[in-house]
Predicted model as a PDB file, atoms N, CA, C, CB and O in Angstrom, pLDDT in the B-factor column:
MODEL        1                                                                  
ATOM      1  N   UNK A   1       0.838  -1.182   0.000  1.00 65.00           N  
ATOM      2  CA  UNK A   1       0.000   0.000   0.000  1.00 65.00           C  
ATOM      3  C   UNK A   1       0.888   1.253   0.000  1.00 65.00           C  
ATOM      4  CB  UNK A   1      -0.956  -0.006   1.223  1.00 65.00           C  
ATOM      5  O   UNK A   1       1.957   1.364   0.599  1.00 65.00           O  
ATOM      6  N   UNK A   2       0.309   2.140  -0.731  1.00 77.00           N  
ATOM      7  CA  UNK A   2       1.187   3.267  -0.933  1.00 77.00           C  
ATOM      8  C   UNK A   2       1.051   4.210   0.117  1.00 77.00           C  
ATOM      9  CB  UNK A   2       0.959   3.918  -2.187  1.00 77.00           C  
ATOM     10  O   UNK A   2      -0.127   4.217   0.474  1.00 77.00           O  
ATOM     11  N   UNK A   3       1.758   5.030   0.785  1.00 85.00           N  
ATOM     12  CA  UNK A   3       1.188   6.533   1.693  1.00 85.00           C  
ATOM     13  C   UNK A   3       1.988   7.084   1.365  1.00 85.00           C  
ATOM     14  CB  UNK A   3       1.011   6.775   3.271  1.00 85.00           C  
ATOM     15  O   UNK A   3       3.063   6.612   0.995  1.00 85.00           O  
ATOM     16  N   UNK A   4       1.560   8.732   1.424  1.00 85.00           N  
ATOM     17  CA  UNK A   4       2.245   9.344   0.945  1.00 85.00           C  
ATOM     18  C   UNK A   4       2.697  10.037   2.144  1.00 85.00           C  
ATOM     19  CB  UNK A   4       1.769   9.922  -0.090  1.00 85.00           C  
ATOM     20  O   UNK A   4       2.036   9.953   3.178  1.00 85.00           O  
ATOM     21  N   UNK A   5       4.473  11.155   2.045  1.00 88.00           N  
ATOM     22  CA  UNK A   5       4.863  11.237   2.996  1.00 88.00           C  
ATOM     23  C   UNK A   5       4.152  12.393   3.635  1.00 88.00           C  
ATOM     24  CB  UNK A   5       6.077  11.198   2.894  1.00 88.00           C  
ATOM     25  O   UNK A   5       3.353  13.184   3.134  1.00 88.00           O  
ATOM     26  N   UNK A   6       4.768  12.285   5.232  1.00 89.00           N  
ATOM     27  CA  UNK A   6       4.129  13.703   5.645  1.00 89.00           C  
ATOM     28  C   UNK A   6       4.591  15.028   5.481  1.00 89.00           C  
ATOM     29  CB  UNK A   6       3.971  13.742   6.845  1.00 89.00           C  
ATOM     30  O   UNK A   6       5.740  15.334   5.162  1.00 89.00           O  
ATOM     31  N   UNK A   7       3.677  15.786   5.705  1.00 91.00           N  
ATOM     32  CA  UNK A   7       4.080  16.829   5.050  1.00 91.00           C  
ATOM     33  C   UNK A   7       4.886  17.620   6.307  1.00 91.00           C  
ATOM     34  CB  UNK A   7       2.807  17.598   4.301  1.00 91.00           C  
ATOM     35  O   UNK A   7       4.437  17.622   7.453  1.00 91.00           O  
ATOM     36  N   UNK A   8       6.103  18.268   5.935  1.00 89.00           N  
ATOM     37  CA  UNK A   8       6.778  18.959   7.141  1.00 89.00           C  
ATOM     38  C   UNK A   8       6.477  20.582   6.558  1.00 89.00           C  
ATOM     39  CB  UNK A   8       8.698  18.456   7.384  1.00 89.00           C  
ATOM     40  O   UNK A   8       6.476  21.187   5.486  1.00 89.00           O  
ATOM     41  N   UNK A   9       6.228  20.840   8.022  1.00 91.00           N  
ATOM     42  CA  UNK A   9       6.185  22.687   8.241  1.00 91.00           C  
ATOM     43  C   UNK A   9       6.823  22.932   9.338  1.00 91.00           C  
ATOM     44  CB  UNK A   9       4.666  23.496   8.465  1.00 91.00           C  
ATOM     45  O   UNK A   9       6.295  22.557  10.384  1.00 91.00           O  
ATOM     46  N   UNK A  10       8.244  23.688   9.392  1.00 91.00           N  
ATOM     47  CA  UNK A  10       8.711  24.119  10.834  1.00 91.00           C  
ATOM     48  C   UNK A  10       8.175  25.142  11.443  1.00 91.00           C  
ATOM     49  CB  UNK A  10       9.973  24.428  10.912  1.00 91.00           C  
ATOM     50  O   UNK A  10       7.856  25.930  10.553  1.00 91.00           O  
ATOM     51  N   UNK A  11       7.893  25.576  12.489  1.00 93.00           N  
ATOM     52  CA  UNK A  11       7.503  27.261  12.778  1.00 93.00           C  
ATOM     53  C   UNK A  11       9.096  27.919  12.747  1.00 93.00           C  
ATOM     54  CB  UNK A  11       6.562  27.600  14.672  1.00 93.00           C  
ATOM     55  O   UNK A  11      10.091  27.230  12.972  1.00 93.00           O  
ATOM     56  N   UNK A  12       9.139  29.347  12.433  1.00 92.00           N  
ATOM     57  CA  UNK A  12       9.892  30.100  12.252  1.00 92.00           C  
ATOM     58  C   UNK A  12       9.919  30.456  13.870  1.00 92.00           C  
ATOM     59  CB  UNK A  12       9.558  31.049  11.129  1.00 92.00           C  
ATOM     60  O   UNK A  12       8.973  30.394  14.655  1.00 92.00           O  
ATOM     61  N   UNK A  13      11.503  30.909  14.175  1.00 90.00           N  
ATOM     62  CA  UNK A  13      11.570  31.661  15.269  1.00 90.00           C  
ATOM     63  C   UNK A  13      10.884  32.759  15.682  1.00 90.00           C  
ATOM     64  CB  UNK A  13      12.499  31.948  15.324  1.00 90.00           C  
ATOM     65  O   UNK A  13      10.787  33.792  15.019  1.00 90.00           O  
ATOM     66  N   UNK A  14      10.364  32.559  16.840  1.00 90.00           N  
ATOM     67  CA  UNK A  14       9.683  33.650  16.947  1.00 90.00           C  
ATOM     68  C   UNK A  14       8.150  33.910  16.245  1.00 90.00           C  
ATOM     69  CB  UNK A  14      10.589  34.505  16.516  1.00 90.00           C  
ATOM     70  O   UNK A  14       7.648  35.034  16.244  1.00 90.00           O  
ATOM     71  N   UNK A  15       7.606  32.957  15.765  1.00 93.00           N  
ATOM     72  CA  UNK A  15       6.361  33.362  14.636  1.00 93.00           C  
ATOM     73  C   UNK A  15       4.957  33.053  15.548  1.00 93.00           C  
ATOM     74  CB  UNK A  15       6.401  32.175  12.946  1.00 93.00           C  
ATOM     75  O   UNK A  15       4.734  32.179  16.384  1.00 93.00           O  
ATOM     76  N   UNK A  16       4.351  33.840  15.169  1.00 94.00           N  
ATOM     77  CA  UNK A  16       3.409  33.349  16.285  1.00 94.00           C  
ATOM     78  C   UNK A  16       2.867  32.182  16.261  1.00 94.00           C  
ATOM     79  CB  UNK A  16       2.402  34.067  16.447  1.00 94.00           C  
ATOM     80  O   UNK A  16       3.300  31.505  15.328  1.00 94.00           O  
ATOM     81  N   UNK A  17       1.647  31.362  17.275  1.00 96.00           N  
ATOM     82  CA  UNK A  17       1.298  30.244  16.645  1.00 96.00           C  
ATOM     83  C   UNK A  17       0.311  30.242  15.328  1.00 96.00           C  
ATOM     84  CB  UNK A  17       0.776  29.517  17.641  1.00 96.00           C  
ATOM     85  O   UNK A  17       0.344  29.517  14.334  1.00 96.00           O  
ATOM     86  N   UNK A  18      -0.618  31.364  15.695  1.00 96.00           N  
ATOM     87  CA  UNK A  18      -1.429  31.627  14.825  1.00 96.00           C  
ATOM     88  C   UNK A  18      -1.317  31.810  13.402  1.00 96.00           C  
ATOM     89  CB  UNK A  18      -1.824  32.407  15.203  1.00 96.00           C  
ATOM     90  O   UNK A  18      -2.162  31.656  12.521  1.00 96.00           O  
ATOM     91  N   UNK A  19      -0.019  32.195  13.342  1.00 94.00           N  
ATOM     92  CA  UNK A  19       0.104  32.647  12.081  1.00 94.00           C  
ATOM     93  C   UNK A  19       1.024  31.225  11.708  1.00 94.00           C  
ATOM     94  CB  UNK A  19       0.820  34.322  11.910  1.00 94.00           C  
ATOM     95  O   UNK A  19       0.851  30.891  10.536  1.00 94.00           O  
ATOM     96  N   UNK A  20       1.669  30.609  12.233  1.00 95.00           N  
ATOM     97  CA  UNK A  20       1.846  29.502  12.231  1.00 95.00           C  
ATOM     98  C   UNK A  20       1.540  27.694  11.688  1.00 95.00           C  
ATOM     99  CB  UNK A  20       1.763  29.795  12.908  1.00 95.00           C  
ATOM    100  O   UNK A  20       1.997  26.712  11.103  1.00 95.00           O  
ATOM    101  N   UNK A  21       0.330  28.313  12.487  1.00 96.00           N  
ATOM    102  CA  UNK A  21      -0.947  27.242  11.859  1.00 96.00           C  
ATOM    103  C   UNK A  21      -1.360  27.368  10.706  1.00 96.00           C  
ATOM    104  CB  UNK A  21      -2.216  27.272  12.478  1.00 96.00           C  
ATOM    105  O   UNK A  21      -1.456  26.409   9.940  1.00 96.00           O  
ATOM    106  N   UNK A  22      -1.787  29.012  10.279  1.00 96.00           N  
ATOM    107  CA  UNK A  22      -2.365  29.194   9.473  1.00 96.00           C  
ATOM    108  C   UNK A  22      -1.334  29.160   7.830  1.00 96.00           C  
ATOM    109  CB  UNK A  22      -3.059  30.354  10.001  1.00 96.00           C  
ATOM    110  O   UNK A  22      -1.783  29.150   6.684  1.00 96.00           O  
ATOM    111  N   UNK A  23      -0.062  29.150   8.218  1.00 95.00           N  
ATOM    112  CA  UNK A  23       0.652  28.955   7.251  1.00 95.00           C  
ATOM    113  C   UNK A  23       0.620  27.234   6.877  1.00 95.00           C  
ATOM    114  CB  UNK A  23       2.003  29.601   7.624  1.00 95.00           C  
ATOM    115  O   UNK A  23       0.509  26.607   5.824  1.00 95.00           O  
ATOM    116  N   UNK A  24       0.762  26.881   8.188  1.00 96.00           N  
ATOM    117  CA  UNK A  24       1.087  25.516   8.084  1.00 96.00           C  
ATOM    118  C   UNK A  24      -0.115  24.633   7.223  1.00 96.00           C  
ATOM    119  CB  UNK A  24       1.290  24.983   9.614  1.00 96.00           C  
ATOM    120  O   UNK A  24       0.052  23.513   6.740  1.00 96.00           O  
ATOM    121  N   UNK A  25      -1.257  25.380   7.175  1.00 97.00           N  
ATOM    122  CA  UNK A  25      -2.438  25.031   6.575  1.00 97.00           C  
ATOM    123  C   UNK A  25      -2.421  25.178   5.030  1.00 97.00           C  
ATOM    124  CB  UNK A  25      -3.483  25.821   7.168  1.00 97.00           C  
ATOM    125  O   UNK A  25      -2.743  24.335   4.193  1.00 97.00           O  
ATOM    126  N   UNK A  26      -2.020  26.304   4.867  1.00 97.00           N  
ATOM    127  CA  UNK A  26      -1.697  26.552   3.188  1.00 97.00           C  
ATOM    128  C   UNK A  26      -0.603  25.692   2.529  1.00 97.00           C  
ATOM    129  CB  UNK A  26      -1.168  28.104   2.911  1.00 97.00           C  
ATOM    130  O   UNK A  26      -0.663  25.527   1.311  1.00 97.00           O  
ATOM    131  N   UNK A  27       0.255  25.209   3.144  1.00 96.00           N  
ATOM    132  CA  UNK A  27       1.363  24.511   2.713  1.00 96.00           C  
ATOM    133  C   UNK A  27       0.797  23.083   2.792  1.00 96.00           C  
ATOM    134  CB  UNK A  27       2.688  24.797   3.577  1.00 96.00           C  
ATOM    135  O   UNK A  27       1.170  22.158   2.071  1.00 96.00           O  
ATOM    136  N   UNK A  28       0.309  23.044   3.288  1.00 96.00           N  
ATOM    137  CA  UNK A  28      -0.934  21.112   3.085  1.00 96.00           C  
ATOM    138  C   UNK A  28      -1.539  21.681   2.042  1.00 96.00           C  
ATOM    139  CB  UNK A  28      -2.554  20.391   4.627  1.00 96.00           C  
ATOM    140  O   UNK A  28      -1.103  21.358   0.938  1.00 96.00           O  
ATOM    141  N   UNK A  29      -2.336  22.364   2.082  1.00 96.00           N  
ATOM    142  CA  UNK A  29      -3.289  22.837   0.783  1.00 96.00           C  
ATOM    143  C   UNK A  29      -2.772  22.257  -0.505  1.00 96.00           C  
ATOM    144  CB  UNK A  29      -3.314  24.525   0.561  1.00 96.00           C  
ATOM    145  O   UNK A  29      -3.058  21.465  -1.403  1.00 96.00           O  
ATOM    146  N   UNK A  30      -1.851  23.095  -0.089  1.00 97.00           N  
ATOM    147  CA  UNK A  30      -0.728  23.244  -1.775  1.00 97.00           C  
ATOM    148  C   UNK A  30      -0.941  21.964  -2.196  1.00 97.00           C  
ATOM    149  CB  UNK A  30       1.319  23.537  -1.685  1.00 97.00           C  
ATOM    150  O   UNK A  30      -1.749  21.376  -2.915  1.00 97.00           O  
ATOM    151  N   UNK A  31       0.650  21.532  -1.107  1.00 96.00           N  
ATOM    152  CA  UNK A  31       1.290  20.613  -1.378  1.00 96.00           C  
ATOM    153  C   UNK A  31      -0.049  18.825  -1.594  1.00 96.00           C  
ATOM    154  CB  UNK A  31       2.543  20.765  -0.031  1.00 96.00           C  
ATOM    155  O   UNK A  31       0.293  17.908  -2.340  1.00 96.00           O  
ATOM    156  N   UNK A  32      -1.086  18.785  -0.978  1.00 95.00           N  
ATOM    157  CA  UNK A  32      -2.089  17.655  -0.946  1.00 95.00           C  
ATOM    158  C   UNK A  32      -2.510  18.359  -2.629  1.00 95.00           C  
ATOM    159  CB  UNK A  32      -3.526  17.623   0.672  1.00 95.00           C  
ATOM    160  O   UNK A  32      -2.797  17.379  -3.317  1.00 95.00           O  
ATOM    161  N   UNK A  33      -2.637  19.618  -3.464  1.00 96.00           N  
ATOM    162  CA  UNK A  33      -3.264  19.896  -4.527  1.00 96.00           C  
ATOM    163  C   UNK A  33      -2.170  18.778  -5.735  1.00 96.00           C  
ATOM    164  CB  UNK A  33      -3.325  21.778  -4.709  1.00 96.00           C  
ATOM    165  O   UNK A  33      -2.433  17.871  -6.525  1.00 96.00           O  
ATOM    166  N   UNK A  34      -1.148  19.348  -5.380  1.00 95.00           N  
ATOM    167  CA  UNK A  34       0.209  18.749  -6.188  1.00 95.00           C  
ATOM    168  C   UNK A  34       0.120  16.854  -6.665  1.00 95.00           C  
ATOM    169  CB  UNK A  34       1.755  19.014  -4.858  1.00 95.00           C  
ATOM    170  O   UNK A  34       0.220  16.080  -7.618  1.00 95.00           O  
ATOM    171  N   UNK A  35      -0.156  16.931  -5.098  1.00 94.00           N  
ATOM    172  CA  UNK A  35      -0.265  15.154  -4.777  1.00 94.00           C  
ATOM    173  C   UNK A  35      -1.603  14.633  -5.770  1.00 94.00           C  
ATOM    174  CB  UNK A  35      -0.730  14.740  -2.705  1.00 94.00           C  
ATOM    175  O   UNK A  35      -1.572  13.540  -6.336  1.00 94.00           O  
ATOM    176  N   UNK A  36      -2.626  15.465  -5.871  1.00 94.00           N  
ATOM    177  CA  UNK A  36      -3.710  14.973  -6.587  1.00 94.00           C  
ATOM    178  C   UNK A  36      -3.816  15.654  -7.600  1.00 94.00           C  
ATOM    179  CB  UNK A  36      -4.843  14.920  -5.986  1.00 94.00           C  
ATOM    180  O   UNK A  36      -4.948  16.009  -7.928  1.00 94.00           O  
ATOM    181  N   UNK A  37      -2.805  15.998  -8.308  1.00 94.00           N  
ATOM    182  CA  UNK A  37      -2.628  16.262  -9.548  1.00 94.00           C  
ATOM    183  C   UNK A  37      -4.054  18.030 -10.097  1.00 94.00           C  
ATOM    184  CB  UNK A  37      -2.950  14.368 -10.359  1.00 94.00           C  
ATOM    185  O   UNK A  37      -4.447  18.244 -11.243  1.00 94.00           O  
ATOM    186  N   UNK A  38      -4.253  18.477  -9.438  1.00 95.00           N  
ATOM    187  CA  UNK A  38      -5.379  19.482  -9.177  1.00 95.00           C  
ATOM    188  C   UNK A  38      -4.818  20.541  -9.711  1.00 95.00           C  
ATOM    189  CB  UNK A  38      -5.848  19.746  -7.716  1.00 95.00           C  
ATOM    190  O   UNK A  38      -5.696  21.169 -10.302  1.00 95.00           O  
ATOM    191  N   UNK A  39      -3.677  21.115  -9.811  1.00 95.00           N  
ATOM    192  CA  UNK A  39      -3.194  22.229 -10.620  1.00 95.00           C  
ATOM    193  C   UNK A  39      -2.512  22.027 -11.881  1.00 95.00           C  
ATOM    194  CB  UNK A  39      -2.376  22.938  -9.898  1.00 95.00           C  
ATOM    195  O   UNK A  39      -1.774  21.042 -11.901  1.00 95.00           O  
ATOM    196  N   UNK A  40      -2.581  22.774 -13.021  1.00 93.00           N  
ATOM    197  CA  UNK A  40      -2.321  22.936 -14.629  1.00 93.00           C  
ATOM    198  C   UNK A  40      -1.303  24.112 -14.696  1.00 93.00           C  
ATOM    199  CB  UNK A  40      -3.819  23.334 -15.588  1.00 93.00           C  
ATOM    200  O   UNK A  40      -1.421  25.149 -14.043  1.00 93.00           O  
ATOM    201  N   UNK A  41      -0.240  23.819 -15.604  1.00 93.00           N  
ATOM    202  CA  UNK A  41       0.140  24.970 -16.087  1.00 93.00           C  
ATOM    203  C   UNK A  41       0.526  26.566 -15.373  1.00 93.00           C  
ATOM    204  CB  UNK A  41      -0.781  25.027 -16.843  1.00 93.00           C  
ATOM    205  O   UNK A  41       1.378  26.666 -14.490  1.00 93.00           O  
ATOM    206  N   UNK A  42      -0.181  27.658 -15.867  1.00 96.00           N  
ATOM    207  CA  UNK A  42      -0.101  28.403 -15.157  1.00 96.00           C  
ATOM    208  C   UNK A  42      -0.268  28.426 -13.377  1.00 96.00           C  
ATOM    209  CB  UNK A  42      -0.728  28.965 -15.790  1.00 96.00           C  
ATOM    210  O   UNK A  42       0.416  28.883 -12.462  1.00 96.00           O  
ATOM    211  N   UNK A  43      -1.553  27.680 -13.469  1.00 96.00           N  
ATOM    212  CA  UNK A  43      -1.735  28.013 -11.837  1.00 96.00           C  
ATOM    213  C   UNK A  43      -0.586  27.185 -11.222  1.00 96.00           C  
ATOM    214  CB  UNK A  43      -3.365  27.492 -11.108  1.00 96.00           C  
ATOM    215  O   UNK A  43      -0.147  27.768 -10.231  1.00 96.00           O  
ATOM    216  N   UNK A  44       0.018  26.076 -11.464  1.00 96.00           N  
ATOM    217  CA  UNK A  44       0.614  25.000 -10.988  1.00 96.00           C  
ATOM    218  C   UNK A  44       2.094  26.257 -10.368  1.00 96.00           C  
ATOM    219  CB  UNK A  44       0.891  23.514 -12.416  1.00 96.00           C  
ATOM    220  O   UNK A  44       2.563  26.503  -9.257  1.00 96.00           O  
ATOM    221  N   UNK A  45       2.404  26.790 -11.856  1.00 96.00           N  
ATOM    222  CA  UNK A  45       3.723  27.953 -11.303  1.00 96.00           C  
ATOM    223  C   UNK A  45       3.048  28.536 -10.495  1.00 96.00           C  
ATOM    224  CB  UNK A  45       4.476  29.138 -12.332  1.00 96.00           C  
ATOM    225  O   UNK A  45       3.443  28.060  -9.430  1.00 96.00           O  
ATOM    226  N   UNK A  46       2.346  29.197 -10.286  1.00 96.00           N  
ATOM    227  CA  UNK A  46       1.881  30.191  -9.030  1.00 96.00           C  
ATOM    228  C   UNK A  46       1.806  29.558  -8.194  1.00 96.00           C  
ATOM    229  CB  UNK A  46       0.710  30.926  -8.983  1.00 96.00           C  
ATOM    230  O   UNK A  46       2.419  30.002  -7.223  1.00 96.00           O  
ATOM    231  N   UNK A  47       1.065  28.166  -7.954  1.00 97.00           N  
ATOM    232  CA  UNK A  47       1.546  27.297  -6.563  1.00 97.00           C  
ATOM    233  C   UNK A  47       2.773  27.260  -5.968  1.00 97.00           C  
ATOM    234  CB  UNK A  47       1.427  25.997  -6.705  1.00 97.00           C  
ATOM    235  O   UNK A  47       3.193  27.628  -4.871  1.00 97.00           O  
ATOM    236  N   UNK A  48       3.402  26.582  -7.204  1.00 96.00           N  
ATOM    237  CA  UNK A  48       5.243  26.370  -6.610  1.00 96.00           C  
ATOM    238  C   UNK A  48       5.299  27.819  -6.199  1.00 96.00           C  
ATOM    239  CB  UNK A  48       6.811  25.888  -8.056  1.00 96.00           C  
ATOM    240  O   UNK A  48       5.747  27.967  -5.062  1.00 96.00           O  
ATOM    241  N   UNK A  49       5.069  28.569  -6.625  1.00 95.00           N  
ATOM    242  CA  UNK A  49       5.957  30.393  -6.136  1.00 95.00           C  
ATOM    243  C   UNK A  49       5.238  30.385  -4.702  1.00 95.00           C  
ATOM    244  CB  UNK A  49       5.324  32.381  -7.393  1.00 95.00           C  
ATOM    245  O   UNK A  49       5.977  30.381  -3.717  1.00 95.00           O  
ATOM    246  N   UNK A  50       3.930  30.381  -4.527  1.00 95.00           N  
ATOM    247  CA  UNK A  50       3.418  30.339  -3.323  1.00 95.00           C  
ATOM    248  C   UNK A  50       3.962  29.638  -2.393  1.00 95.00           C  
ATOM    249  CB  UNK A  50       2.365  30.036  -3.364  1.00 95.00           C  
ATOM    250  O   UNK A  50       4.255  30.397  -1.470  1.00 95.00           O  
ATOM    251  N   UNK A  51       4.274  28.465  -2.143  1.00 95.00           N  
ATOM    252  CA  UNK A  51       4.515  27.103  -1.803  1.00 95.00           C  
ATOM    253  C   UNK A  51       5.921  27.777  -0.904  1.00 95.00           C  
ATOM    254  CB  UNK A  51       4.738  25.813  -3.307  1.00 95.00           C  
ATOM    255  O   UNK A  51       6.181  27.864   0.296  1.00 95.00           O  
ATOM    256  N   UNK A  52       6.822  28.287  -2.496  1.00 94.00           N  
ATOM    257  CA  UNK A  52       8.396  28.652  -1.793  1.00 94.00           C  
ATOM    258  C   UNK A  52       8.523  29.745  -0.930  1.00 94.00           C  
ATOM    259  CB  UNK A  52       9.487  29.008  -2.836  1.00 94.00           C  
ATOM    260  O   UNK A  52       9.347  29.921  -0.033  1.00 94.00           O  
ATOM    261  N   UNK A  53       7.272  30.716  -1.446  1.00 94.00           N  
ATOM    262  CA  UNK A  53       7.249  31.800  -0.221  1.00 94.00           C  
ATOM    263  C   UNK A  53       6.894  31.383   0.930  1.00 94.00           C  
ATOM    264  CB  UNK A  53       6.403  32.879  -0.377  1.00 94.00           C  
ATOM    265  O   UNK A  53       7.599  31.890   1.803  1.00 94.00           O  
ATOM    266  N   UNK A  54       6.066  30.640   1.352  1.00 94.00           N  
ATOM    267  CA  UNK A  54       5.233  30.008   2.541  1.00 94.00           C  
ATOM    268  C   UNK A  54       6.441  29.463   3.157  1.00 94.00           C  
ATOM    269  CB  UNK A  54       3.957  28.807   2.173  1.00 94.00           C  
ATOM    270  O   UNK A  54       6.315  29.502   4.381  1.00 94.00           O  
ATOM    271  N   UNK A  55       7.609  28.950   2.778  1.00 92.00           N  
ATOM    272  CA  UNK A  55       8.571  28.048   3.026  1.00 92.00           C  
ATOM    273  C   UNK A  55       9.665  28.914   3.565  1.00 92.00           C  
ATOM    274  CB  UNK A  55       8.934  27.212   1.815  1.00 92.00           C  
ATOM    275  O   UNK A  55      10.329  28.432   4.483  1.00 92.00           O  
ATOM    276  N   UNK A  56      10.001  30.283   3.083  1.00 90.00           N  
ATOM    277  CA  UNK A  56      11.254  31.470   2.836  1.00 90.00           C  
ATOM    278  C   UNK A  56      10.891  31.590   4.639  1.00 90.00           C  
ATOM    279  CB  UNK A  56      10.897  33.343   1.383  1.00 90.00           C  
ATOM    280  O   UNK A  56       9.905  31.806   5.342  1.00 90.00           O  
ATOM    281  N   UNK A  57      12.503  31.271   4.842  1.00 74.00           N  
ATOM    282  CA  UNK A  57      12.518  32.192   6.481  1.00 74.00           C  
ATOM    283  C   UNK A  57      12.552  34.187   6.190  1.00 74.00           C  
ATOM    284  CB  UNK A  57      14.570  31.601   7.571  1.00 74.00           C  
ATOM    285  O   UNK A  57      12.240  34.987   7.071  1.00 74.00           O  
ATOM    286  N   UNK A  58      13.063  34.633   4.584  1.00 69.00           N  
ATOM    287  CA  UNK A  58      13.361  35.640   4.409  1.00 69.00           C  
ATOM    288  C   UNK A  58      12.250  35.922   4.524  1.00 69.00           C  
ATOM    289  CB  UNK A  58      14.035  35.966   3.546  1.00 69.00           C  
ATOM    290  O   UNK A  58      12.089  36.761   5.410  1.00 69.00           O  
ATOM    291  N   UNK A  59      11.136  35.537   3.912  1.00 66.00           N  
ATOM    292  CA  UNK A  59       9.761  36.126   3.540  1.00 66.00           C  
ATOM    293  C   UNK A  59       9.013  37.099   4.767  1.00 66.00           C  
ATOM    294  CB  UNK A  59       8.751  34.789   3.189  1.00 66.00           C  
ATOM    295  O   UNK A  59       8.661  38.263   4.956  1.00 66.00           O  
ATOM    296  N   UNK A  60       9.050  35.013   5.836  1.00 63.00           N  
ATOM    297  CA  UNK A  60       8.811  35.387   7.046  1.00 63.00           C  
ATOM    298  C   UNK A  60       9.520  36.746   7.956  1.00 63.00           C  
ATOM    299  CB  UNK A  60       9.053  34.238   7.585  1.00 63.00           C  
ATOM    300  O   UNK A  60       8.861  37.518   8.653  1.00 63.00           O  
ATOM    301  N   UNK A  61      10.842  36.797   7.770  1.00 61.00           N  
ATOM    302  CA  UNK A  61      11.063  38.327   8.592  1.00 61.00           C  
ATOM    303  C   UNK A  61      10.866  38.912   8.184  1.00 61.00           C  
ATOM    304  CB  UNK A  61      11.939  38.922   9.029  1.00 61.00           C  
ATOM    305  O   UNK A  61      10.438  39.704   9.023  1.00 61.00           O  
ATOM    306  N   UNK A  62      10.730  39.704   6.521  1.00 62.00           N  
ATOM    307  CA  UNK A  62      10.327  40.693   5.655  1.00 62.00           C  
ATOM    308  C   UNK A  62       8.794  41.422   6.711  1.00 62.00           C  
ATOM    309  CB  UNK A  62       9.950  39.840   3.880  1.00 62.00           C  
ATOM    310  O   UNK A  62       8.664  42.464   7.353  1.00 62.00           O  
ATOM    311  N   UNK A  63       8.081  40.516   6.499  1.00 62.00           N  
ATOM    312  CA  UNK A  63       6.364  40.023   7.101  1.00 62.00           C  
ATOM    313  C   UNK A  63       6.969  40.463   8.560  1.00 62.00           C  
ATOM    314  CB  UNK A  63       5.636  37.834   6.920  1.00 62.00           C  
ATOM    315  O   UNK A  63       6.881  41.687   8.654  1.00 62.00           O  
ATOM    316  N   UNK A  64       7.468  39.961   9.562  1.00 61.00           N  
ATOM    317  CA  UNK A  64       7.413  40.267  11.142  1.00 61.00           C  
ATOM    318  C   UNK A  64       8.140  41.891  10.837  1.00 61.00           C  
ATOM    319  CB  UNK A  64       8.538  38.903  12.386  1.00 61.00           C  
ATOM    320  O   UNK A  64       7.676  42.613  11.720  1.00 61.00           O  
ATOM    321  N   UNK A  65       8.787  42.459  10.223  1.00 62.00           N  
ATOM    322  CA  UNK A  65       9.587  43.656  10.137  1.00 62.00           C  
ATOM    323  C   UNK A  65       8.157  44.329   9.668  1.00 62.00           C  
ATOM    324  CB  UNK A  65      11.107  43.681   9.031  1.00 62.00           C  
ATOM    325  O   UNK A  65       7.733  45.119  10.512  1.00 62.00           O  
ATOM    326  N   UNK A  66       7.754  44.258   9.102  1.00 64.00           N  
ATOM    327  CA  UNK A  66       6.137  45.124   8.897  1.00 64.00           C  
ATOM    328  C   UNK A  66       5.567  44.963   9.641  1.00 64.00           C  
ATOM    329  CB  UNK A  66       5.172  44.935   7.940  1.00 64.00           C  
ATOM    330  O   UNK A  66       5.157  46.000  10.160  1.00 64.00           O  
ATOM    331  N   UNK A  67       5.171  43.881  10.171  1.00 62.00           N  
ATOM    332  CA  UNK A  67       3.912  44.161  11.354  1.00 62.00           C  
ATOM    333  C   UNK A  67       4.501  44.735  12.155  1.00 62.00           C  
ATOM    334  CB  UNK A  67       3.144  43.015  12.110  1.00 62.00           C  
ATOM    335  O   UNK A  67       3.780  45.609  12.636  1.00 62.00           O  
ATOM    336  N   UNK A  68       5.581  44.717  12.633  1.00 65.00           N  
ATOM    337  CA  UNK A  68       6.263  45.582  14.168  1.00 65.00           C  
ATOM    338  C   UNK A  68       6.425  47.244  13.658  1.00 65.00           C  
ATOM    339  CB  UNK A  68       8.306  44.828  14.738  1.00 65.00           C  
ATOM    340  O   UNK A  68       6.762  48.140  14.432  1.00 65.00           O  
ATOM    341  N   UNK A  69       6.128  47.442  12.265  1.00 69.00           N  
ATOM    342  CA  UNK A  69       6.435  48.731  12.026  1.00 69.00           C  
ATOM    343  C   UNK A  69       5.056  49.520  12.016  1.00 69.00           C  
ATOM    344  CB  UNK A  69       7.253  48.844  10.719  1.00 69.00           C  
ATOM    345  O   UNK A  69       4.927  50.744  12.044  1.00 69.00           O  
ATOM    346  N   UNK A  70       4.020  48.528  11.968  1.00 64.00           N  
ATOM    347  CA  UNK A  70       2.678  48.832  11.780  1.00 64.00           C  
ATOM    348  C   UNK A  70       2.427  48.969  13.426  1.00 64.00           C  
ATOM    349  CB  UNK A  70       1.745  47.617  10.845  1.00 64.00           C  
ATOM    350  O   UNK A  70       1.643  49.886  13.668  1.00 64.00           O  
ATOM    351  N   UNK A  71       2.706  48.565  14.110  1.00 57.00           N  
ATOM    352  CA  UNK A  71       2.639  48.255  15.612  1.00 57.00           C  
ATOM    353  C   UNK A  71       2.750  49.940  16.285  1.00 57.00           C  
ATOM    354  CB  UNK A  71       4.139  47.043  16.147  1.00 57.00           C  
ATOM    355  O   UNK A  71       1.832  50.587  16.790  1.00 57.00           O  
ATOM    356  N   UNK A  72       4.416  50.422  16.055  1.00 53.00           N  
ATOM    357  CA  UNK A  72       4.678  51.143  16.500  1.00 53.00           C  
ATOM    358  C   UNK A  72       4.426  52.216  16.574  1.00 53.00           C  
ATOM    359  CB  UNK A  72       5.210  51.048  16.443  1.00 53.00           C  
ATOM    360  O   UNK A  72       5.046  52.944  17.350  1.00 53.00           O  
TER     361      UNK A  72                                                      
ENDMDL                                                                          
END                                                                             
């Protein structure tokens, strides 16, 4: 029987949980769309781009450096 593997999401230092989860949710999304063959072509590249941002520790501080600037 086949299974497929699990899917890994680390939390980023420091990230909240919330935002955490909620990443960690989009990156199943994706990645379970991939697995069942559900994206074509164009959208498929916009997944992968999504996918690698969801993944970028850069992204993630880019993102915490704005909200703390929005904060202040």
């Amino acid at each position: 029987m086949h299974q497929w593997r699990q899917i890994k999401c680390n939390r980023f230092d420091s990230e909240p949980m919330e935002d955490f989860l909620t990443r960690k949710k989009r990156i199943e999304e994706i990645v379970t769309g991939f697995r069942w063959g559900r994206y074509r072509d164009n959208e498929a590249d916009a997944m992968e781009i999504e996918l690698a941002q969801l993944r970028s520790a850069k992204r993630h501080r880019s993102a915490a450096m704005e909200r703390s600037s929005h904060v202040a």
